[in-house]
TIKE-562223 format. One record per residue (C-alpha): residue number from 1; residue in three letters; x, y, z. Coordinates in Angstrom, 2 decimals. Layout:
<atoms>
[atom NUM 'Ala' [X Y Z]],
...
</atoms>
This chain:
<atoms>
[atom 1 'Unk' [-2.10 -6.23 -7.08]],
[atom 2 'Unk' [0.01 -5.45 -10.32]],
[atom 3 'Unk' [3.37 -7.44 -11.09]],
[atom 4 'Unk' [6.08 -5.82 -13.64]],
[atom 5 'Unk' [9.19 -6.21 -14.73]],
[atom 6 'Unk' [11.48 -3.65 -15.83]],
[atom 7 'Unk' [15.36 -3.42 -16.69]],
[atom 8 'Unk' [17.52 -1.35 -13.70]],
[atom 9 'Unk' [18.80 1.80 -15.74]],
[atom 10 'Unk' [22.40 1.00 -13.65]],
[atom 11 'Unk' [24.70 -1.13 -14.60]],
[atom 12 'Unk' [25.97 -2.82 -11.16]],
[atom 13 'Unk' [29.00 -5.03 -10.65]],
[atom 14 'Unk' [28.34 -9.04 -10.73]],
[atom 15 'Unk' [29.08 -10.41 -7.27]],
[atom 16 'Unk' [31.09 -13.36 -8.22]],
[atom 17 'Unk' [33.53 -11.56 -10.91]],
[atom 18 'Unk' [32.91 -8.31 -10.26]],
[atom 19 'Unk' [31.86 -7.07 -14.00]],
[atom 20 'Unk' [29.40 -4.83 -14.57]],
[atom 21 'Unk' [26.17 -6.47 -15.77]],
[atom 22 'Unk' [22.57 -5.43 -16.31]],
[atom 23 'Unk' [19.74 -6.48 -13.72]],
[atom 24 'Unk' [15.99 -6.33 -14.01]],
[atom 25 'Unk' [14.18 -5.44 -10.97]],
[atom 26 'Unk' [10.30 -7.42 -10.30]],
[atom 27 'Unk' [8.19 -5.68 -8.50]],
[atom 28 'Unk' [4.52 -6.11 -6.79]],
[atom 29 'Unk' [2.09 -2.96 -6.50]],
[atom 30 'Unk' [-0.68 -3.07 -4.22]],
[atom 31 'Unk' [-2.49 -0.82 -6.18]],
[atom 32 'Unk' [-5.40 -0.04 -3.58]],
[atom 33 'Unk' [-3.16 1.82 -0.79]],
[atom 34 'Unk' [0.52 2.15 -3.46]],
[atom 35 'Unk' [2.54 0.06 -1.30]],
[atom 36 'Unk' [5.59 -1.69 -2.75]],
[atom 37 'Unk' [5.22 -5.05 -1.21]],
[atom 38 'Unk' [7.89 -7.78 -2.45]],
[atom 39 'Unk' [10.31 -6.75 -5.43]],
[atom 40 'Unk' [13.21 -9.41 -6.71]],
[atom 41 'Unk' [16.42 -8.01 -8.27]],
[atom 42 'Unk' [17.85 -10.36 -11.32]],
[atom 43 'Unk' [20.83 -10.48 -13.23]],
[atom 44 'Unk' [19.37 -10.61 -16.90]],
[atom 45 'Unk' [15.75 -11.10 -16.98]],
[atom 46 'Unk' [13.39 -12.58 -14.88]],
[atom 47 'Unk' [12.37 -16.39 -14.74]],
[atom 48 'Unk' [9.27 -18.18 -13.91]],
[atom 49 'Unk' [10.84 -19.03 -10.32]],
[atom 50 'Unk' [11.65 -15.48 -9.78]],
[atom 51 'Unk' [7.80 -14.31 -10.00]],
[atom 52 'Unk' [6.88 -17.34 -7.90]],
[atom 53 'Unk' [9.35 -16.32 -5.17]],
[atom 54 'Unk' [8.16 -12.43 -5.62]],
[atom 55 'Unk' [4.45 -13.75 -5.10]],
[atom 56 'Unk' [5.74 -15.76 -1.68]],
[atom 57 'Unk' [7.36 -12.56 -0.46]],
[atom 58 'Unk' [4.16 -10.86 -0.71]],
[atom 59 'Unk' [2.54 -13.19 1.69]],
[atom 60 'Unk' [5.50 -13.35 4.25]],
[atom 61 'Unk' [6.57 -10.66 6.46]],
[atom 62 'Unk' [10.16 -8.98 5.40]],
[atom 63 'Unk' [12.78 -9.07 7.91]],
[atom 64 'Unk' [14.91 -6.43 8.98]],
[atom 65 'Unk' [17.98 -5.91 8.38]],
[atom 66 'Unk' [21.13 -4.87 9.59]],
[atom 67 'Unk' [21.63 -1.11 10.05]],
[atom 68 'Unk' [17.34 -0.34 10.30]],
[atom 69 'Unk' [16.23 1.47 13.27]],
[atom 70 'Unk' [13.05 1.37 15.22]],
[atom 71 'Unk' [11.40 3.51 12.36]],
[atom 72 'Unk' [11.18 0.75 10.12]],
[atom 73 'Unk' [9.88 -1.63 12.29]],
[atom 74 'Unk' [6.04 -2.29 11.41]],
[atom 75 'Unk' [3.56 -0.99 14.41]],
[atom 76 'Unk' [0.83 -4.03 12.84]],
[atom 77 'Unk' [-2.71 -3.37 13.60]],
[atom 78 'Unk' [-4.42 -5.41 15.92]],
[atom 79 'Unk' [-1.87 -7.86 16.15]],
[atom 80 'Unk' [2.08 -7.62 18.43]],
[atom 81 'Unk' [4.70 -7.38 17.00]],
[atom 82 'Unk' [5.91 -10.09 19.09]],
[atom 83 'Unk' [2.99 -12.12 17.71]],
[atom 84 'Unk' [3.94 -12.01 13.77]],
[atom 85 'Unk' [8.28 -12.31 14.84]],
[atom 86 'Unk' [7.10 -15.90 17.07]],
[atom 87 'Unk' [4.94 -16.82 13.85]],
[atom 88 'Unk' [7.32 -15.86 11.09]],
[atom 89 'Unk' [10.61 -16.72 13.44]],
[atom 90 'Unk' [12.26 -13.15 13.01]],
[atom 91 'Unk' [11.74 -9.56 13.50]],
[atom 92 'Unk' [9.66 -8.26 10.67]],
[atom 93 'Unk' [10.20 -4.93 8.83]],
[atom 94 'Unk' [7.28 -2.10 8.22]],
[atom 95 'Unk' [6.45 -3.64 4.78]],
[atom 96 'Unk' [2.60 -4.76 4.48]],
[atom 97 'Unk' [2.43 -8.56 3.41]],
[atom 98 'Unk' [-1.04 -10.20 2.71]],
[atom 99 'Unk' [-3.11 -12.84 0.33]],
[atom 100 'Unk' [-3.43 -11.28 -2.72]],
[atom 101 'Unk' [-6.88 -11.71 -4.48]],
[atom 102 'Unk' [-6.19 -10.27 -8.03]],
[atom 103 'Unk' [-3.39 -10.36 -9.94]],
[atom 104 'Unk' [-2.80 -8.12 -12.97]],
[atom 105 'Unk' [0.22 -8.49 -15.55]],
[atom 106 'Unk' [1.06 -8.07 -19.29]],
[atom 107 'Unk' [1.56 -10.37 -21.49]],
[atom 108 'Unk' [5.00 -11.62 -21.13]],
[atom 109 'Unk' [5.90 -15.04 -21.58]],
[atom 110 'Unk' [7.02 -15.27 -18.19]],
[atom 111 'Unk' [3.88 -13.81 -16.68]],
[atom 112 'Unk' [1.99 -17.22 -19.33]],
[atom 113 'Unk' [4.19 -19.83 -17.57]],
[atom 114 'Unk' [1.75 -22.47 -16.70]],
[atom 115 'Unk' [4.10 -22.90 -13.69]],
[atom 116 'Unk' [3.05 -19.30 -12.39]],
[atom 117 'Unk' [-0.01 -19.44 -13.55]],
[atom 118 'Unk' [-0.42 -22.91 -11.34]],
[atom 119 'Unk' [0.95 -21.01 -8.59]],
[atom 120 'Unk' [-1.32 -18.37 -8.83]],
[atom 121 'Unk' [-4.49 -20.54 -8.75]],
[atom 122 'Unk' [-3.05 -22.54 -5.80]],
[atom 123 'Unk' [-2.87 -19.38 -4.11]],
[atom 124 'Unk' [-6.44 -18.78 -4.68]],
[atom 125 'Unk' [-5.67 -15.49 -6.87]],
[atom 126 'Unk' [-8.03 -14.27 -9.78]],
[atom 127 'Unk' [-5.58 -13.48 -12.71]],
[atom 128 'Unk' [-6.80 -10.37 -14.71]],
[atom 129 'Unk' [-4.61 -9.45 -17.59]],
[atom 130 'Unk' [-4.17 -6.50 -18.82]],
[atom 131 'Unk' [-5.31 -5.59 -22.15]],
[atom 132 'Unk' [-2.64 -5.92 -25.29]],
[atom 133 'Unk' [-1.43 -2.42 -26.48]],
[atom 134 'Unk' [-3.29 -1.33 -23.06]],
[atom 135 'Unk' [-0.21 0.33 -20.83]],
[atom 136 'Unk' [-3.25 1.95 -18.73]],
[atom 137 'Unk' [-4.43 -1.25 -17.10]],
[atom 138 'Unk' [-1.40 -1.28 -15.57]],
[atom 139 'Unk' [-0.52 2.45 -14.91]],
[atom 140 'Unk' [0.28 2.14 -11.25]],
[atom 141 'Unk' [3.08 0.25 -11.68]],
[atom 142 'Unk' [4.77 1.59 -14.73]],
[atom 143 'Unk' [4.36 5.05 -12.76]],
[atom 144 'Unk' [5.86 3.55 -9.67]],
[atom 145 'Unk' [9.04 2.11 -12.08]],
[atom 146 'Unk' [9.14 5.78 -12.82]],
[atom 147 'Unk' [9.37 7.07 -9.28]],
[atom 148 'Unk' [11.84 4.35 -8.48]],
[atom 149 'Unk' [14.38 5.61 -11.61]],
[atom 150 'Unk' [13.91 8.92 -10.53]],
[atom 151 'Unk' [14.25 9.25 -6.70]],
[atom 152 'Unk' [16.69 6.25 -6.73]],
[atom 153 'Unk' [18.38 5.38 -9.67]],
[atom 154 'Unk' [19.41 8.67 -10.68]],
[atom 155 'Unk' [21.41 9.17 -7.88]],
[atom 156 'Unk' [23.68 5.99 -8.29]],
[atom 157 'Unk' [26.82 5.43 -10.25]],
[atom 158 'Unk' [26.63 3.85 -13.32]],
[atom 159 'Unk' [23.03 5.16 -14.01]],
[atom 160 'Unk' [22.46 4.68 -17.99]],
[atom 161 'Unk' [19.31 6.96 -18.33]],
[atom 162 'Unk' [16.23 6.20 -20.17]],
[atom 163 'Unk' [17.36 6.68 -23.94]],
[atom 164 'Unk' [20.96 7.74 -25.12]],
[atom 165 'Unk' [20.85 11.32 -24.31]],
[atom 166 'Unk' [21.17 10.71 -20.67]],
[atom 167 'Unk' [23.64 7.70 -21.01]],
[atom 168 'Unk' [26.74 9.15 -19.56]],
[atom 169 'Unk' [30.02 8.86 -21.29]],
[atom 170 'Unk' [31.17 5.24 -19.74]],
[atom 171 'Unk' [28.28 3.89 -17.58]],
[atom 172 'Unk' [30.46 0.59 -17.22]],
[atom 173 'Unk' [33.41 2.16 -15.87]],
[atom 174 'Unk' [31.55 3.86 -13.44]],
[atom 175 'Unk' [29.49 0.73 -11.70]],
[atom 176 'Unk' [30.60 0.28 -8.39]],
[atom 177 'Unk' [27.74 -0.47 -6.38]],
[atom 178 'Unk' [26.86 -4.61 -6.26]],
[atom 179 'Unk' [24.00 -6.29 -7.01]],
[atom 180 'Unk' [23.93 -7.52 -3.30]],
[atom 181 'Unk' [24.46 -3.62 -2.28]],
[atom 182 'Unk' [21.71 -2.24 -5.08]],
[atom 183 'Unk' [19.03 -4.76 -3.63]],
[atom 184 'Unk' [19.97 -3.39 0.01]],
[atom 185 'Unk' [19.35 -0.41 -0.92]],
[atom 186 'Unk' [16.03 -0.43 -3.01]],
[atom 187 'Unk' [14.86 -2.98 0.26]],
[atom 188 'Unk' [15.79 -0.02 2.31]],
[atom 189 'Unk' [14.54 2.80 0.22]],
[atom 190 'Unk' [10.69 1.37 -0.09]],
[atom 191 'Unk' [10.56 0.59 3.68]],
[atom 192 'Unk' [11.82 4.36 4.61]],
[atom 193 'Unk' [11.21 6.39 1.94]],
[atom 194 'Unk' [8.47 5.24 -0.33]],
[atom 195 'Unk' [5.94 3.72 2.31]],
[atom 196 'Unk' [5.99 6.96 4.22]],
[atom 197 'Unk' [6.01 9.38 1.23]],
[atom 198 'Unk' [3.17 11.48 0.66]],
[atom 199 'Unk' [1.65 10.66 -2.77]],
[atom 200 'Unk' [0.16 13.61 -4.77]],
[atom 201 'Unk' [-1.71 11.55 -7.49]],
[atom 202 'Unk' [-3.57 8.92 -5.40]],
[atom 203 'Unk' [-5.58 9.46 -2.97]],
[atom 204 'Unk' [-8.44 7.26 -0.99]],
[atom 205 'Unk' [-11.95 7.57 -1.52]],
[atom 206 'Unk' [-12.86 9.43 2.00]],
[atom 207 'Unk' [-10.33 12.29 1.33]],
[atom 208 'Unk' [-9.98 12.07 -2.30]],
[atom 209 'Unk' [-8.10 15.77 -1.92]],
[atom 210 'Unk' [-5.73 14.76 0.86]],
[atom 211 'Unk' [-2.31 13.74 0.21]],
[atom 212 'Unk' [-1.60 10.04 1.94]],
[atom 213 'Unk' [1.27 7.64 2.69]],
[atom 214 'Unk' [0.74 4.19 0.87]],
[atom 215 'Unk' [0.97 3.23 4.91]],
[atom 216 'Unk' [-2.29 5.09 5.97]],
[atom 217 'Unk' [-4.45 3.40 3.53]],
[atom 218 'Unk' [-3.16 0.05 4.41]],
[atom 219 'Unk' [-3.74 0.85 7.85]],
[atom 220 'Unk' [-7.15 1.64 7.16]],
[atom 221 'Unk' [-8.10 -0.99 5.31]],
[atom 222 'Unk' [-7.29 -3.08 8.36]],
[atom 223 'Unk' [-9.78 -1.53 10.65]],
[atom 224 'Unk' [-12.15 -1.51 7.84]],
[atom 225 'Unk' [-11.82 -5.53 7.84]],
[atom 226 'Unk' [-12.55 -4.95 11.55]],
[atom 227 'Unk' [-9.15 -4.85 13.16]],
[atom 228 'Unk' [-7.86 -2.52 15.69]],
[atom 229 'Unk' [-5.23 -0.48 14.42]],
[atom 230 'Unk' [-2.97 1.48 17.08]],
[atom 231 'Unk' [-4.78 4.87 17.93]],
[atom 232 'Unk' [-1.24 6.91 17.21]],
[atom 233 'Unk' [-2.04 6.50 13.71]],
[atom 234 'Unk' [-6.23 6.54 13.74]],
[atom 235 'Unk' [-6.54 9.56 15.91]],
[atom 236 'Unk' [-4.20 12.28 13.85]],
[atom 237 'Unk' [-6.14 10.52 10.41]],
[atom 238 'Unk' [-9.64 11.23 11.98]],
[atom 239 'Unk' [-8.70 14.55 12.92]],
[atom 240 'Unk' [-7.39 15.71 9.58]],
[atom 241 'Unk' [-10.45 14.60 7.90]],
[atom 242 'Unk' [-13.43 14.43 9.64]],
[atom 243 'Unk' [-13.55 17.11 12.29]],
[atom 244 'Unk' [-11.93 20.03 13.95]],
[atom 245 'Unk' [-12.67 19.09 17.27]],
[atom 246 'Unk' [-11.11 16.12 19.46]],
[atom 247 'Unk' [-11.99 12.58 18.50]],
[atom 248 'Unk' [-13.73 10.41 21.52]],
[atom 249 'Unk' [-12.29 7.87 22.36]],
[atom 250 'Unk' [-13.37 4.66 19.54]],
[atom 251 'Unk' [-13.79 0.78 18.94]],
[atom 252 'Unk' [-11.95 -1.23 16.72]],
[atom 253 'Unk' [-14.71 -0.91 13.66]],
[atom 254 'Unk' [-15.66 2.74 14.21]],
[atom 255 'Unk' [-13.09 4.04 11.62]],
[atom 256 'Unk' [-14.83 1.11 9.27]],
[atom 257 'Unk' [-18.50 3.18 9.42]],
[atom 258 'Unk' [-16.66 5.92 8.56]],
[atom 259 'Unk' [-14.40 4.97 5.81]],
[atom 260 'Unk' [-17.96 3.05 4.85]],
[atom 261 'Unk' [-19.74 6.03 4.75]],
[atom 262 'Unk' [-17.81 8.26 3.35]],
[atom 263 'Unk' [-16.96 6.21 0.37]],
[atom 264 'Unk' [-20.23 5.89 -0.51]],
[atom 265 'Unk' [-21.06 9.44 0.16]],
[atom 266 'Unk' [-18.45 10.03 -2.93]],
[atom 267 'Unk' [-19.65 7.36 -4.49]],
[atom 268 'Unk' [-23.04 8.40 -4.80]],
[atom 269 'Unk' [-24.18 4.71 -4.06]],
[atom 270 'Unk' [-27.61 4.94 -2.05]],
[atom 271 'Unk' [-26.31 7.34 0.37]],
[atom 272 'Unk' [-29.58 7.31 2.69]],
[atom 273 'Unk' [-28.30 3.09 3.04]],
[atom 274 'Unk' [-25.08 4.01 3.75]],
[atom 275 'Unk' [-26.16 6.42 6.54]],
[atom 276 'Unk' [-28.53 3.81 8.28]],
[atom 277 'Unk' [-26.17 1.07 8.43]],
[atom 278 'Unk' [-23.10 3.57 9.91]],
[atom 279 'Unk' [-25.31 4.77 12.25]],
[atom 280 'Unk' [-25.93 1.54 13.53]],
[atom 281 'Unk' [-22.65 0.30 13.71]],
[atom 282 'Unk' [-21.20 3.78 15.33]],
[atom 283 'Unk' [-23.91 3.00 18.12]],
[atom 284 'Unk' [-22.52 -0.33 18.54]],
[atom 285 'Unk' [-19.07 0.82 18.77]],
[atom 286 'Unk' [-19.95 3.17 21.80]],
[atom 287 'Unk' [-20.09 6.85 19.99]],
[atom 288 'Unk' [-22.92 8.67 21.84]],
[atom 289 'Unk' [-24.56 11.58 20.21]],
[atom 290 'Unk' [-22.67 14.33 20.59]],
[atom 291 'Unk' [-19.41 12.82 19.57]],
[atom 292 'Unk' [-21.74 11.56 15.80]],
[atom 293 'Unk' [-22.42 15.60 15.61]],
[atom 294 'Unk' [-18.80 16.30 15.98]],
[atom 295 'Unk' [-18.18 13.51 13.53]],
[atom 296 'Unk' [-21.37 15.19 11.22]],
[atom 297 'Unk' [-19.42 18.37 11.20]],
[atom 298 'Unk' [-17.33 16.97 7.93]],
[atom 299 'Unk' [-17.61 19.36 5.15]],
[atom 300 'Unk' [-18.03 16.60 2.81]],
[atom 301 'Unk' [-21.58 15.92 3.92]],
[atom 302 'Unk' [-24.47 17.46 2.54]],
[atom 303 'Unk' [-27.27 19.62 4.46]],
[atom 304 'Unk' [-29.54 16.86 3.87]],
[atom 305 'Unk' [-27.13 14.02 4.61]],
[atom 306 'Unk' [-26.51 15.10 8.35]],
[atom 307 'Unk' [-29.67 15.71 8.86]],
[atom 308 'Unk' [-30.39 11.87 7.80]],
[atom 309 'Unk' [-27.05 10.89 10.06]],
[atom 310 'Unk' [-28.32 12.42 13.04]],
[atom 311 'Unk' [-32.10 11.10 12.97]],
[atom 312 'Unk' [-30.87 8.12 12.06]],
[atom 313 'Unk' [-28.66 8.08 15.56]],
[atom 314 'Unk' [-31.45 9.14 17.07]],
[atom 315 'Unk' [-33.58 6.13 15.98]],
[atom 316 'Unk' [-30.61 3.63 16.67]],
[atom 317 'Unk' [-30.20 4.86 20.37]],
[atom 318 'Unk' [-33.40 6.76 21.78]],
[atom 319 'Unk' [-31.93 6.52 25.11]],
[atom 320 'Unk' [-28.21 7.75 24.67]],
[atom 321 'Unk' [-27.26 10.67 25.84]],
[atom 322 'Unk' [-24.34 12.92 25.27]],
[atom 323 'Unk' [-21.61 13.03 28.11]],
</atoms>
């Protein structure tokens, strides 16, 4: 996960006096799957407190709001709905949450505080920063800033542009949006708009020429941990990319052996491995033979690589037979 902070090119009206002021908006990339997952909006600059609070909002569910519809309620895999509102004590949004296990920031003093730092540690996170003079350790999120300004900011009054050529005549007089109203509005604008937006310059592993959601990978990466994710969203992802035909019905950690596989297909790690241990788990998880062929049918396998798939079956499950 990547955590940056970057000035709001809109100058927004103060809440108490109503002035127009400058805020800096925190934000925390999951890099792996592109999901926006906890951002902080702060008159000025940030504070120490402010990046603990944004690392707490990563781990906790976001609520919804007034005004959202079913659409951007989360459908979690494996687990109710009902389930995570009763833990968390309200009705959570369709915004991933989780433990972060890496943390990646520049070298601001904030980022040094020994108070986040603490915080980080007590959280169990490796901190990893990025290299000085190094703006491509962190490229993710400086490109998301720059998909925020543009399909968001730009749109808004009192938008001051990056440099003085697109500063408009009076940016100040034209603020009329609050800071209460602006972080509404970016809360509502990552949960409909960015986490279902296809993304054109990241892609997963298994379909590395496919265009994705930062939703599908996250979804993914749950039933490649081994939990069931609902089959409205594993069925049309298993047709687009892995065969023509109908999928069979599946277990919970069939979608893993494949994500397995194919990712080490690209990979080129020890492919004929990677073939014996998913065709041992996709025996477990109930696939018979026929429905590994239609699975085999990929283009991205090699000739020689299906022909190692299917013996391998074959070995794993003398006695199955196609229905």
């Amino acid at each position: 996960m990547a955590l940056d902070t970057t000035p709001v090119p809109v100058k927004v009206l103060d809440d108490v006096f109503g002035e127009p002021v400058t805020v800096s908006l925190t934000l925390a990339l999951d890099v792996y799957t592109r999901s926006i997952v906890a951002f902080r909006l702060n008159v000025g600059s940030d504070t120490k407190v402010d990046v603990a609070m944004v690392l707490r909002d990563v781990m906790m569910p976001l609520p919804m709001r007034p005004g959202w519809g079913e659409e951007m309620a989360w459908p979690y895999p494996g687990v109710p709905a009902a389930v995570v509102a009763g833990f968390a004590g309200y009705e959570p949004a369709g915004l991933p949450f989780f433990a972060p296990e890496t943390l990646t920031t520049d070298h601001g003093s904030v980022y040094k505080n020994h108070h986040v730092v603490e915080v980080e540690r007590l959280l169990g996170c490796n901190i990893l920063p990025a290299r000085a003079m190094r703006p491509t350790d962190k490229q993710a999120v400086e490109r998301c800033f720059g998909a925020v300004r543009a399909l968001l900011f730009e749109a808004l009054l009192g938008y001051t542009g990056v440099d003085v050529a697109d500063r408009g005549k009076d940016p100040e007089a034209d603020a009329v949006v609050s800071v209460g109203r602006v972080e509404h509005l970016i809360a509502s604008w990552v949960v409909r708009v960015w986490q279902n937006r296809l993304l054109a310059e990241h892609a997963p592993p298994w379909a590395p020429d496919q265009r994705h959601s930062p939703i599908e990978p996250y979804l993914c990466w749950h039933e490649l941990e081994g939990q069931a994710a609902q089959r409205t969203y594993l069925a049309p992802l298993l047709r687009g990319h892995y065969a023509e035909s109908d999928i069979p019905p599946f277990r919970s950690d069939a979608l893993g052996c494949l994500m397995l596989l194919a990712s080490e297909f690209l990979d080129a790690r020890s492919p004929d491995a990677a073939v014996g241990r998913a065709s041992k788990l996709l025996v477990r998880s109930g696939f018979t033979r026929q429905h590994v062929r239609l699975l085999a049918n990929t283009p991205r396998l090699s000739d020689r690589m299906r022909m190692v798939l299917l013996t391998k079956v074959e070995e794993a499950s003398p006695d199955t037979s196609g229905p």
